[in-house]
C-alpha positions as CSV (number, residue, x, y, z in Angstrom):
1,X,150.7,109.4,10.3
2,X,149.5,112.8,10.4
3,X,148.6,115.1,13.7
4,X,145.0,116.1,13.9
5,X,142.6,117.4,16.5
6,X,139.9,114.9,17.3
7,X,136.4,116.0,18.9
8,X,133.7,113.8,20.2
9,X,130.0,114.6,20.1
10,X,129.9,113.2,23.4
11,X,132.2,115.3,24.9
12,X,131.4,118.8,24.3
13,X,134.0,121.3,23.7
14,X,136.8,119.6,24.5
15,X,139.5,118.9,21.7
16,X,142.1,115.8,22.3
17,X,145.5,115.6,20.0
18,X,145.8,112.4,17.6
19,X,147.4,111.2,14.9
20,X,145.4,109.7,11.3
21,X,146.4,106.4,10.8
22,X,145.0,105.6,7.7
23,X,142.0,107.4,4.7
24,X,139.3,105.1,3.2
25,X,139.8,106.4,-0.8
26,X,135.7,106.4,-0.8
27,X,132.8,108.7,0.5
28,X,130.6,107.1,2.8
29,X,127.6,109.5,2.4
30,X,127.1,112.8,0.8
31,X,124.6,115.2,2.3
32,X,124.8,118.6,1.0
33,X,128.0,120.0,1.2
34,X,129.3,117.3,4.0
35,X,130.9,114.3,3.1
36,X,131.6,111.4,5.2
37,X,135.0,109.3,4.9
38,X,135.8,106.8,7.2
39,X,139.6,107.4,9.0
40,X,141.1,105.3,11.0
41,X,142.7,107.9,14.0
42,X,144.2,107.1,17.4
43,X,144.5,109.4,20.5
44,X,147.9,110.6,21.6
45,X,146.8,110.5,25.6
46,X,144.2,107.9,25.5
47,X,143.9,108.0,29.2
48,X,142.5,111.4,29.1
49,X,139.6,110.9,27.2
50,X,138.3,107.6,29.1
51,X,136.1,104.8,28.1
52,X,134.5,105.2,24.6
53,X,131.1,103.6,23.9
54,X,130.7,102.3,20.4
55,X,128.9,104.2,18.3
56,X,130.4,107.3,19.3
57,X,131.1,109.8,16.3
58,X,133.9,112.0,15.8
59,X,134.5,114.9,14.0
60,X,138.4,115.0,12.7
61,X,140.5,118.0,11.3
62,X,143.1,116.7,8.7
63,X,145.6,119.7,7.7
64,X,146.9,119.3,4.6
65,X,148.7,122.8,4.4
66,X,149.1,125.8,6.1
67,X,149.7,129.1,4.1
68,X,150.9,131.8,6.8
69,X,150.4,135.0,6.8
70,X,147.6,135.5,4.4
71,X,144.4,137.4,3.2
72,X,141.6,135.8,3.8
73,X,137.6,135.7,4.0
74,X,134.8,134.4,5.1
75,X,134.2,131.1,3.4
76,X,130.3,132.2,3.8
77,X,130.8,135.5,2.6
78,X,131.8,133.7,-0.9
79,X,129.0,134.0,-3.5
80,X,128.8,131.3,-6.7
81,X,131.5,131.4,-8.8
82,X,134.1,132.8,-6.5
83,X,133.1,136.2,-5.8
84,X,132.6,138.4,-3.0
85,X,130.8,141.9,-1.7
86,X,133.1,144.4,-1.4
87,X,132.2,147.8,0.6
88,X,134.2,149.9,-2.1
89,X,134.2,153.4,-3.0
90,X,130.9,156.2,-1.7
91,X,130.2,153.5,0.1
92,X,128.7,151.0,-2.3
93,X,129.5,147.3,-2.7
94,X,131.3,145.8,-5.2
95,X,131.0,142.4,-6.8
96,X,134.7,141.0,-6.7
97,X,136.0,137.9,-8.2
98,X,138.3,136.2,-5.7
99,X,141.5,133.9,-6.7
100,X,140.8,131.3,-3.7
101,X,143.8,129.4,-2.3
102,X,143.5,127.1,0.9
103,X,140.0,127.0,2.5
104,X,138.1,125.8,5.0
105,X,134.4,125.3,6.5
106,X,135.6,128.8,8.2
107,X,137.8,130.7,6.2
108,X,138.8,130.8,2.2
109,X,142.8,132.3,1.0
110,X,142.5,135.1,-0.8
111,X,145.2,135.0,-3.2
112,X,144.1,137.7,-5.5
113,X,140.9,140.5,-5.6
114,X,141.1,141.7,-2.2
115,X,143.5,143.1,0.0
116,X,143.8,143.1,4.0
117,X,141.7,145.5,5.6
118,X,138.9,145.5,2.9
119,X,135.5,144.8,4.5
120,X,133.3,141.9,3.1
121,X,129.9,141.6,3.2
122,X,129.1,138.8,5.9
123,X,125.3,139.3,5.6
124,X,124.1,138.2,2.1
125,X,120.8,136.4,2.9
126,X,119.9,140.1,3.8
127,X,117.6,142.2,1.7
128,X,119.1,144.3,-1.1
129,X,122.2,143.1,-0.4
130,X,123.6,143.2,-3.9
131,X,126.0,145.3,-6.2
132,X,126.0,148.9,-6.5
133,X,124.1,149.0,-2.8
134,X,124.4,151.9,-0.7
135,X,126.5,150.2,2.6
136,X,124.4,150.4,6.1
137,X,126.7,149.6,8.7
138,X,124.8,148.5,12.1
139,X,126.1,148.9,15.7
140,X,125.7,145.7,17.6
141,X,122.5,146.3,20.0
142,X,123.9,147.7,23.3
143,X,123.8,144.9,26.4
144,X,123.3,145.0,29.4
């Protein structure tokens, strides 16, 4: 059995430790980039989470590996065919192709085309955001 966080839409921000038990080897729906699989998981304090209703969903975090420490990006940032914007030299961007490793719904490894401390472009749906633009970089409005 493997350890996994498990989060309940009913219970909102709170994270509760578990263990997979077993993998259906099918996909229950596909909807857009989501995929459902049913897993069998159990809780490793049942007490603290308290009565379930049926019909309560859960959201489950299987880690297959863990690559530490590493470069990586965005997974958002990441345009079609493994490539990112890169603020590269007088200030332009650069269209880089990545060599992705582990990834996530958060972040992608960067095993090869960028190093730490390069600055990705996080705001493609932007416009003119493309190759050979002249970076703008924005200060977050003051608050108050």
């Amino acid at each position: 059995m493997a350890d996994c966080p498990l989060t309940l839409d009913a219970l909102p921000r709170q994270s509760f430790a578990g263990k997979v038990r077993r993998v259906a080897p099918y996909v229950t729906a596909v909807e857009k980039q989501s995929r459902t699989v049913d897993i069998e998981a159990t809780f490793d304090e049942p007490a603290r989470v308290g009565r379930l209703l049926v019909g309560y969903s859960a959201d489950v975090e299987v880690v297959l590996d863990v690559h530490d420490p590493v470069v990586r990006v965005p997974t958002a940032a990441l345009l079609e065919g493994g490539r990112v914007l890169v603020v590269g030299a007088n200030d332009r961007l650069e269209d880089r192709k990545i060599k992705a490793g582990l990834a996530n719904w958060e972040y992608t490894e960067a095993v090869a085309g960028v190093a730490a401390g390069e600055r990705i472009v996080t705001s493609l749906d932007r416009p003119g955001v493309k190759a050979g633009a002249r970076v703008v970089i924005e200060s977050a409005p003051a608050t108050k």
